[in-house]
C-alpha positions as semicolon CSV with decimal commas, in nm:
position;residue;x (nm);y (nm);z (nm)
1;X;0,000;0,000;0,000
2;X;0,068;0,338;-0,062
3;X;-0,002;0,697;0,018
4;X;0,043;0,887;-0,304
5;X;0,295;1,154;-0,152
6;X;0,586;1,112;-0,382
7;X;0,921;1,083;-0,174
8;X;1,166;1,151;-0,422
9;X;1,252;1,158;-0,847
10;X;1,448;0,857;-0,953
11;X;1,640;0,875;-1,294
12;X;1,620;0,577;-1,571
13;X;1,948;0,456;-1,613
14;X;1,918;0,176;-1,822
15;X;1,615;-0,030;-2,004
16;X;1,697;-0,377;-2,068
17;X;1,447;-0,605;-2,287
18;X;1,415;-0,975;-2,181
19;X;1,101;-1,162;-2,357
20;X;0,833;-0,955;-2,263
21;X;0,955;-0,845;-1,932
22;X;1,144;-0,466;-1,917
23;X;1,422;-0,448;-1,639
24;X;1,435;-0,111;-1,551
25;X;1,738;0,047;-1,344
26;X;1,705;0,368;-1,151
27;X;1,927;0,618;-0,997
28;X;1,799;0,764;-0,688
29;X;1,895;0,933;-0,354
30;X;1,666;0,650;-0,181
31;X;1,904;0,369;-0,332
32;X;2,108;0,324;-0,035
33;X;1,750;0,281;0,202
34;X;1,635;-0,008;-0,019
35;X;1,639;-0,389;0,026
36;X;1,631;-0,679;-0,245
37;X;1,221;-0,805;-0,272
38;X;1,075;-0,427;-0,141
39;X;0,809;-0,268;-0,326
40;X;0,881;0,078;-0,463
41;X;0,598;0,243;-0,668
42;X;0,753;0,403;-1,003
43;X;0,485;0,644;-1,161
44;X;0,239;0,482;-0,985
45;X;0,307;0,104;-1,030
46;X;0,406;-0,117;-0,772
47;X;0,738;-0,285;-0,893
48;X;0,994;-0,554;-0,693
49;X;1,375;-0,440;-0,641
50;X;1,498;-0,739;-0,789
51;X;1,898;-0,586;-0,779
52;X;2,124;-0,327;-0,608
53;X;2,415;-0,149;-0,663
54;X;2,560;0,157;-0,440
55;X;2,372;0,423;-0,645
56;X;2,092;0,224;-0,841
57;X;1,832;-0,025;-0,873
58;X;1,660;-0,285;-1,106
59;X;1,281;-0,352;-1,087
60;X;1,088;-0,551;-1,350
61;X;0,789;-0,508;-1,537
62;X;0,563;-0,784;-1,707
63;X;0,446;-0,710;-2,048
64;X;0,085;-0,720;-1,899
65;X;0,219;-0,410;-1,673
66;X;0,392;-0,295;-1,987
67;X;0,037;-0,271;-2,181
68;X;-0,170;-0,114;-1,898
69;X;0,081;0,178;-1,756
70;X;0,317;0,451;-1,934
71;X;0,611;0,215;-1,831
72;X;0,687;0,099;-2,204
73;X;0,756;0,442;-2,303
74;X;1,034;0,544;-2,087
75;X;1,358;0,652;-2,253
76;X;1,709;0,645;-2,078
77;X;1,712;0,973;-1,868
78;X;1,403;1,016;-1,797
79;X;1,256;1,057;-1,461
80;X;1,007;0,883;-1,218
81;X;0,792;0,949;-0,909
82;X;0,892;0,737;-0,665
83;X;0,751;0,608;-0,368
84;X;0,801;0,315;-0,134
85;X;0,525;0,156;0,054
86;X;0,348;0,296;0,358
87;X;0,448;0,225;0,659
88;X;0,218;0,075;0,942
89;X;0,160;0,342;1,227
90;X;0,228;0,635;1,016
91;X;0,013;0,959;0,921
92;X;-0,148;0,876;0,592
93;X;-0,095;1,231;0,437
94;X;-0,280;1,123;0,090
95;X;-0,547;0,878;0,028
96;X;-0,495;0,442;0,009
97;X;-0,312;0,393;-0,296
98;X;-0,245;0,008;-0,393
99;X;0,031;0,075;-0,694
100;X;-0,263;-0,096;-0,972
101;X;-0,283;0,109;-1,250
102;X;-0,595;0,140;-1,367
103;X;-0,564;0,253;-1,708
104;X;-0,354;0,530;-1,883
105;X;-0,460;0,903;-1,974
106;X;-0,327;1,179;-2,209
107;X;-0,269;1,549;-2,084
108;X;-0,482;1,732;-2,299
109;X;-0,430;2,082;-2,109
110;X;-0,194;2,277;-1,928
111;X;-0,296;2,652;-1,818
112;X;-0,050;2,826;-1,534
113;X;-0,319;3,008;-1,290
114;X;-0,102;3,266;-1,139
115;X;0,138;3,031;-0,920
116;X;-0,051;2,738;-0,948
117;X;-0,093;2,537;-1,276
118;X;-0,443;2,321;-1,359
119;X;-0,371;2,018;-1,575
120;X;-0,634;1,829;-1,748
121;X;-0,613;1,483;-1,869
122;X;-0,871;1,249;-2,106
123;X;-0,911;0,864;-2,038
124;X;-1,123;0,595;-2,198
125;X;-1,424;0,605;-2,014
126;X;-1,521;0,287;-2,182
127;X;-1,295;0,133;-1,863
128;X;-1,611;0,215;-1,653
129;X;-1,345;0,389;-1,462
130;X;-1,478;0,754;-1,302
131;X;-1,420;1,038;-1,110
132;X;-1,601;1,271;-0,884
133;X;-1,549;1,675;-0,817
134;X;-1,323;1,671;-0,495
135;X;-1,278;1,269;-0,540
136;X;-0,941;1,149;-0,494
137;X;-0,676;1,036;-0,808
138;X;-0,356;0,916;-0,849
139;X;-0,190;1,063;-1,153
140;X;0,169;0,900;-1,225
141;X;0,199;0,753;-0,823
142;X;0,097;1,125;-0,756
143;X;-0,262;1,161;-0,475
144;X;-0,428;1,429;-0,597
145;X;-0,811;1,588;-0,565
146;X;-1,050;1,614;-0,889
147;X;-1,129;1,962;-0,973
148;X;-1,358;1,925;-1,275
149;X;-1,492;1,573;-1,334
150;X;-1,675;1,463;-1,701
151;X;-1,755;1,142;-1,813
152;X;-1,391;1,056;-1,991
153;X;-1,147;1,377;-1,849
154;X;-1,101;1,551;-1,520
155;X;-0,840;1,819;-1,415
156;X;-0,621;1,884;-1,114
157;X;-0,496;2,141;-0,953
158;X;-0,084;2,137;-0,885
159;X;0,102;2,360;-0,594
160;X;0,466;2,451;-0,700
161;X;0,566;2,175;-0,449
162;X;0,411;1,916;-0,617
163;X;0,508;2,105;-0,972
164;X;0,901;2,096;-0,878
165;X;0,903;1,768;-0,674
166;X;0,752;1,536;-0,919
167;X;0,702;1,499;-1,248
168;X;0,476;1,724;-1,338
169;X;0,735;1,985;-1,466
170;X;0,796;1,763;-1,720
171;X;0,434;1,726;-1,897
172;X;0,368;1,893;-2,236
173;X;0,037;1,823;-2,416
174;X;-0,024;1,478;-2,500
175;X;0,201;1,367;-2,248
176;X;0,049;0,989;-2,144
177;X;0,049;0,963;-1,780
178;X;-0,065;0,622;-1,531
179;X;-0,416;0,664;-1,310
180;X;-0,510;0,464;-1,041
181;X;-0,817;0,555;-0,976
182;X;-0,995;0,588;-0,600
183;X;-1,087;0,205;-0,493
184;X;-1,429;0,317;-0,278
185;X;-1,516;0,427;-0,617
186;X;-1,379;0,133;-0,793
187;X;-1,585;-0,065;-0,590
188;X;-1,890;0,124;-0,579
189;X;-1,923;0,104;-0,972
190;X;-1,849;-0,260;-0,919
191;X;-2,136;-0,304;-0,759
192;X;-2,372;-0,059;-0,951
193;X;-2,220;-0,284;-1,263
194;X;-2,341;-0,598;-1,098
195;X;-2,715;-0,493;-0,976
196;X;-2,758;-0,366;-1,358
């Protein structure tokens, strides 16, 4: 489990093919705090530490990870939210976050409000996946609150913490980004789906 507060950026260092599996290796300042077999969430998704050095990581993804989540696009250099799981006894500062992405979502909008920035992103609403004004989200491992809700695209509202700290700064239109989205919900339409 997670929280959604991101703890720290990580840098792809190297992308390594192997059947339809994609070892990833990461450069981080958490490196040093992390154990072979933990769970670290990387934009979201919940991922092993399969291998250690002094100043990096491997984790692996499955190709079935690979075709739900923005994993399959990263390039050497780029960077990742990271977050490692919650620990029991402490303040949950965002909302539960299980590192299962949902589905993925293109950033459609960007508009800077005067220190503040509002980003909107569309999804395939044929998921059944939704979202509610003031709901919770998890954009790229990030907890966030819904804004503006419609039936396939909702926007959020970023603080310059959250801009610098994460990856945010990075997005440009049409940037494809991971959602998880809030499991009450996820559950709720379950149900709805299942009385129908």
């Amino acid at each position: 489990m997670f929280t959604g507060i991101i703890e720290t950026l990580g840098k792809v260092e190297n992308l390594e093919k192997e059947g339809g599996n994609l070892h990833i290796t990461v450069a981080s300042d958490i490196t040093s705090e992390l154990k072979i077999d933990q769970s670290v969430a990387h934009n979201g998704v919940c991922l092993t530490v399969v291998s250690l050095t002094d100043k990096s990581y491997t984790v692996t993804a499955i190709e079935e990870t690979l075709n739900k989540t923005n994993l399959d696009d990263l390039s050497i250099g780029d960077v990742v939210n990271l977050e490692r799981a919650m620990v029991l006894g402490a303040r949950l500062d965002g909302h539960i976050v299980q590192g299962h992405v949902d589905q993925t979502a293109q950033c459609i909008s960007i508009e800077e409000k005067d220190g503040s920035w509002a980003y909107t992103f569309q999804y395939d609403s044929t998921l059944n996946n939704v979202t509610i004004e003031k709901g919770s989200i998890t954009v790229d491992g990030v907890s966030l609150t819904v804004v503006d809700s419609h039936k396939d695209q909702f926007s959020v509202a970023i603080i310059p913490y959250t801009h610098e700290h994460t990856r945010f700064h990075t997005y440009k239109i049409g940037t494809v980004v991971n959602l998880e989205f809030d499991v009450v919900g996820k559950y709720v339409a379950r149900l709805l789906e299942l009385r129908d």
